[in-house]
C-alpha positions, -999 to +999 in steps of 0.1 A: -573-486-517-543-508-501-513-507-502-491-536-495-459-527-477-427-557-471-423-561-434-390-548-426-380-575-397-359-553-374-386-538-352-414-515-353-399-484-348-383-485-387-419-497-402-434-472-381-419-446-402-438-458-438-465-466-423-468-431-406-458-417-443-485-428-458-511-423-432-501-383-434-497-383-471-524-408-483-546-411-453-575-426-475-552-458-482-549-489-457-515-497-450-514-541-453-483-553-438-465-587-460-441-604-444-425-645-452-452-658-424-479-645-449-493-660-484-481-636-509-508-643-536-539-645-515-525-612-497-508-591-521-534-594-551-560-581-527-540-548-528-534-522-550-499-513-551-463-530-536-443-508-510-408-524-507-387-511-481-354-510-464-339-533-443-309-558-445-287-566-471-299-590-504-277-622-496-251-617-523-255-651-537-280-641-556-261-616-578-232-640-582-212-622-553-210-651-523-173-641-516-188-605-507-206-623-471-181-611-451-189-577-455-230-577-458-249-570-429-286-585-419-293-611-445-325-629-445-326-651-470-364-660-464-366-625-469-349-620-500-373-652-518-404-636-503-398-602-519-383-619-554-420-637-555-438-607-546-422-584-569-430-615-595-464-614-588-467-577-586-453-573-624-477-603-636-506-579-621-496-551-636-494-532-599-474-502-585-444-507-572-424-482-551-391-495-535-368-475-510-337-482-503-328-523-499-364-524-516-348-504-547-319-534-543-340-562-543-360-557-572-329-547-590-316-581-581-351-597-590-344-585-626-308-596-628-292-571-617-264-567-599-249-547-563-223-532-549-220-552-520-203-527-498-194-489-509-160-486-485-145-521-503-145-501-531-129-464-516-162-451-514-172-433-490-204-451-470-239-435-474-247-436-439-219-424-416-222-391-398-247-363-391-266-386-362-279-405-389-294-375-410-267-374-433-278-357-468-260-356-497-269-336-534-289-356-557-287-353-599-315-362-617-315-374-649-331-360-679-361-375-698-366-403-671-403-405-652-385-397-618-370-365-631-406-356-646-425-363-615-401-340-590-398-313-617-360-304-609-327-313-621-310-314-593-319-319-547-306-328-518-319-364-503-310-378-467-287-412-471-283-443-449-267-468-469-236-491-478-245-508-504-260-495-541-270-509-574-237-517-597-253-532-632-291-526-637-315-556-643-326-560-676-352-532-689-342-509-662-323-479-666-310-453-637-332-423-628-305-402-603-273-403-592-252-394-560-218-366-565-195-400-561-213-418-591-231-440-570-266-448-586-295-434-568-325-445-587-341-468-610-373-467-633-383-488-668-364-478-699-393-488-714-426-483-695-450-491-724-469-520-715-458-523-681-468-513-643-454-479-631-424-485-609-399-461-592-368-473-575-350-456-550-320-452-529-329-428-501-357-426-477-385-400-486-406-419-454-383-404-435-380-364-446-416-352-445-408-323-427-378-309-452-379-282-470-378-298-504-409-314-520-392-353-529-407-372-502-447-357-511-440-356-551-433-394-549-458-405-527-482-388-545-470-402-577-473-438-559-506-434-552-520-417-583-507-448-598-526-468-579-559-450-584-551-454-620-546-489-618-579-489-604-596-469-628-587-489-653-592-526-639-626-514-638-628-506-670-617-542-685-637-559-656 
């Protein structure tokens, strides 16, 4: 299998970290690396799921928000229009899709959603001061959604490096977790009949392997089971 994953654009070190993920978790999957210098179709539908990851901030012009630029940080709009295609094209083939972090925002925003385009504006505390950059903070899960079936708790602790969150949901989505402030910490189909499987999420389960809690394997493992799946059953209608 392969899995596609969004080139992050700020150095290796930070793609390093999925990439390594999935090598320990999955190590039977190739990691393919998209980025805006590639063709999306003749790359991505050559894979079997879409890995979209952190990074910069969605240019807020694209959720109605330009007066919010002076307080964004790293937008790349060539990003932002590669992801919105892939994402496109990902849904039309009916693959996988697992995003973390700005990749949890971006879809959000691909489906008309909506952002918070900075967390302090609003006398909220950021998601990514403190703790040398391993800040945690409690995570609620929300009953009856796909997220909360496939971790198998109510409630966790995640790690958190973030200043920006999803504010409205795009259409057909609905939120999976929450942080203790309110701020939304996952996203999945209200509906998944018919569609691909998708998770959406705030924190970075690439980055916690070693912790003590189960998140970062549970979801991975989810991913890819997905994708095998997928598999399993374009064979059977080819």
């Amino acid at each position: 299998m392969i899995l596609a994953i969004t080139d992050i654009m700020r150095g290796h070190d930070a793609l390093e970290n999925y990439l390594e993920w999935v090598r320990r978790g999955a190590p039977g999957v190739e990691s393919r690396i998209l980025s805006v210098a590639t063709s999306p179709r003749e790359y991505l539908l050559a894979c079997d799921g879409l890995l979209l990851t952190g990074g910069g901030d969605v240019h807020p012009k694209f959720y109605g928000r330009e007066d919010a630029l002076p307080v964004v940080k790293e937008v790349r709009v060539e990003r932002d229009e590669f992801e919105f295609l892939l994402i496109r094209e990902a849904l039309v083939a009916q693959m996988p899709i697992l995003g973390i972090c700005r990749g949890c925002q971006v879809f959000n925003v691909a489906l008309g959603g909506s952002l918070v385009p900075d967390l302090l504006s609003l006398g909220i505390n950021s998601h990514r001061n403190g703790a040398g950059g391993k800040q945690t903070h409690p995570l609620q899960l929300v009953p009856g959604t796909g997220l909360h079936s496939l971790l198998g708790s109510d409630n966790g602790v995640v790690n958190t490096s973030h200043h920006q969150s999803v504010e409205r949901p795009g259409k057909g989505l609905r939120v999976t977790a929450s942080a203790p402030d309110g701020v939304i910490e996952g996203l999945e189909w209200e509906d998944p009949v018919g569609k691909p499987w998708i998770q959406m999420i705030q924190w970075h389960p690439e980055r916690a392997w070693g912790e003590s809690h189960s998140f970062s394997r549970e979801i991975l493992k989810a991913f890819i089971g997905a994708m095998e799946d997928r598999g399993v059953n374009e064979g059977k209608r080819n």
